[in-house]
C-alpha positions in Angstrom: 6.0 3.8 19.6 2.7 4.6 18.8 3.1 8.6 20.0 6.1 8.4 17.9 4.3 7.2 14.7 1.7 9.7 15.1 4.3 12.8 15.6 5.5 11.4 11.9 2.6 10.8 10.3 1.2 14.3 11.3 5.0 16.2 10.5 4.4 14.4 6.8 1.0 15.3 6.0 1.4 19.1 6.9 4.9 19.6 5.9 4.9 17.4 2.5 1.6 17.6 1.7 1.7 17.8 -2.2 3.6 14.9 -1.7 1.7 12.3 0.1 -1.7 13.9 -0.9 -2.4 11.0 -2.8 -2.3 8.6 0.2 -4.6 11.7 2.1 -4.5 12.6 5.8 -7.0 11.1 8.3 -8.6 12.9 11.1 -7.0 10.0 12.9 -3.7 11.6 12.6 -4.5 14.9 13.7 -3.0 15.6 17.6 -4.9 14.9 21.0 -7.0 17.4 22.5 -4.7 17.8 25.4 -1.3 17.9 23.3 -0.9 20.7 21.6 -0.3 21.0 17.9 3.6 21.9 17.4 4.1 23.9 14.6 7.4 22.8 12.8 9.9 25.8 11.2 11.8 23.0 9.2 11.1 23.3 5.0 9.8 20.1 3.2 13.0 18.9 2.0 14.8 17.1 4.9 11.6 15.3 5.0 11.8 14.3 1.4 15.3 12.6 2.3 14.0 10.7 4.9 13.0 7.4 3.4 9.7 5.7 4.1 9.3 2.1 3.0 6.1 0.9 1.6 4.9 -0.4 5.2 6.2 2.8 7.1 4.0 5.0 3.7 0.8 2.5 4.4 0.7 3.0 8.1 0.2 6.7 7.3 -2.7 6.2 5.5 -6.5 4.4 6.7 -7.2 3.0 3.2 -4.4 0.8 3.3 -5.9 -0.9 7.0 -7.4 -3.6 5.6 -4.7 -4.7 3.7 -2.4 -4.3 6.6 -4.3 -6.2 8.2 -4.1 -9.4 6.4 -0.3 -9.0 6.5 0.1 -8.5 10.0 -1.8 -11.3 10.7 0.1 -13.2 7.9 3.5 -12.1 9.6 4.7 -10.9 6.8 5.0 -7.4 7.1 8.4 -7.8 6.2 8.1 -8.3 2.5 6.6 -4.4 2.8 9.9 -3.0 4.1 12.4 -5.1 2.5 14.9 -3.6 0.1 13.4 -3.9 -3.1 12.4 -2.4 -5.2 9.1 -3.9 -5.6 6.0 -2.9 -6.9 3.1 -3.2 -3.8 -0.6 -3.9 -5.6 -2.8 -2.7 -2.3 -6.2 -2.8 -2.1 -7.6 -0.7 -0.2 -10.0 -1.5 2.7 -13.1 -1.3 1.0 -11.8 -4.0 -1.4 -10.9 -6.0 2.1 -14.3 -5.8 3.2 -15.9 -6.7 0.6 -14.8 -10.5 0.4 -16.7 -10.6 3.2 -16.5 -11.8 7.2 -16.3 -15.6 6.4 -14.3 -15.2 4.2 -11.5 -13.0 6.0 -12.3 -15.3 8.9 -11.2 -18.5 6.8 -7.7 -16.0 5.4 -7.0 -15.4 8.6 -7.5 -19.1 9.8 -5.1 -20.3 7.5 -1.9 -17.3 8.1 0.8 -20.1 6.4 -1.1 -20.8 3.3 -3.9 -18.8 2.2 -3.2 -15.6 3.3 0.0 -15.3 2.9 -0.1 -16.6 -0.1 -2.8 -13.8 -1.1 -0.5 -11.2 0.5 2.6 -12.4 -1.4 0.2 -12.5 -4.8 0.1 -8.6 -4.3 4.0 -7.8 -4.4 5.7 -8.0 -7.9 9.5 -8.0 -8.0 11.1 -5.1 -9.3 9.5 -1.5 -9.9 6.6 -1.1 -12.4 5.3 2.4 -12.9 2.1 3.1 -13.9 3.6 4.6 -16.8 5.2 1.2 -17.9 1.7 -0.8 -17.3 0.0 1.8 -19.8 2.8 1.4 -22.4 3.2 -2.2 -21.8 -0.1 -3.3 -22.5 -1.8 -6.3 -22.0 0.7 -8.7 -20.5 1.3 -10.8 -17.1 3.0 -9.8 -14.3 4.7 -12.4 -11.4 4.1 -12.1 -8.3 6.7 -12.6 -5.8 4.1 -15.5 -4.8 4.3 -17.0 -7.8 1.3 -16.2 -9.6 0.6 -15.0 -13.0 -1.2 -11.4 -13.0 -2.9 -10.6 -16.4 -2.5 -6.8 -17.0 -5.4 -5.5 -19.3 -5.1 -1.9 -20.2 -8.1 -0.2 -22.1 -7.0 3.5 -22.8 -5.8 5.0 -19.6 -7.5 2.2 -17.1 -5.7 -0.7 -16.1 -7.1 -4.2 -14.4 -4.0 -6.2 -12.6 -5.4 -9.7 -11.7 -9.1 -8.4 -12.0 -8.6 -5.6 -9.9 -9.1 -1.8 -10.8 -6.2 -0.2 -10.4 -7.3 3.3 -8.8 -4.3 5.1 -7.3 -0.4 5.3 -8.8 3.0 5.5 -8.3 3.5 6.3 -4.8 6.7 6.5 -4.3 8.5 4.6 -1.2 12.5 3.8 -0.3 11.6 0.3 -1.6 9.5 0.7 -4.6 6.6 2.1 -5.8 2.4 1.7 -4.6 -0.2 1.2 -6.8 -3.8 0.9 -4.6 -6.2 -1.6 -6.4 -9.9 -1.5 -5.5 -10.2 -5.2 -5.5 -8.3 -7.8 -4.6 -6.3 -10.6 -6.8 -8.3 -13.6 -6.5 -6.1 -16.8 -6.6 -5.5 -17.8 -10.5 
């Protein structure tokens, strides 16, 4: 499974890579020393039918680790490849490490209730483009957790729950991606 993950990942970053640039390919995805890179005649666009849910589009990318994570140890990683759509707030891993050891010892301590419910307090129902936050204004937003999510815009930067919003509208089968440099505290 994990071969076939990386044969993937690698086909998407060099055959699509003005698409997923955004998410960036890792030296971690480039081929083993004693496998041989294949070089691929097929164009772009039978890759850009296949469809890639959120999960399948984080699992290409390191800054999205952290985060997957905390759902993986929630159990929950199938909220990130259910139909949808659904707009995933991801934080990256930096924004993971930064609440800290003790803390991410005590998330992990508690999969049923804390951390899932900080996991689910990063999905909203339905698909929100960045587009629609800027126009939109300040508002809320509810998470699929339950959770109110104040949206504050200021020009072209938004804030969703306190957190920075630093990457948009990644595109998945199931929604869209928006990568936060924080994460949403608990309201």
């Amino acid at each position: 499974m994990q071969r076939r993950r990386w044969r993937t990942g690698a086909a998407l970053c060099v055959a699509v890579t003005g698409v997923i640039a955004p998410l960036g390919c890792t030296d971690d995805e480039q081929p083993p020393a004693k496998e041989p890179a294949t070089t691929t005649t097929t164009t772009a666009a039978p890759l850009l039918g296949k469809d890639f849910t959120a999960l399948d589009l984080m699992g290409f990318d390191q800054q999205f680790s952290g985060f997957l994570d905390l759902v993986a140890a929630a159990k929950l990683g199938d909220l990130l490849s259910a139909e949808g759509p659904t707009t995933f707030l991801a934080p990256n891993s930096e924004a993971v490490e930064a609440l800290g050891t003790e803390r991410l010892d005590a998330l992990r301590a508690d999969p049923d209730g804390a951390l899932g419910a900080l996991v689910r307090r990063h999905l909203v129902e339905g698909k929100v483009s960045y587009a629609d936050l800027v126009s939109g204004g300040n508002r809320t937003l509810t998470s699929v957790g339950g959770d109110e999510l104040a949206v504050v815009v200021e020009g072209q930067s938004v804030t969703i729950g306190g957190a920075p919003v630093t990457k948009t509208d990644i595109a998945s089968e199931n929604g869209v991606i928006h990568v936060l440099g924080g994460v949403i505290a608990a309201g």
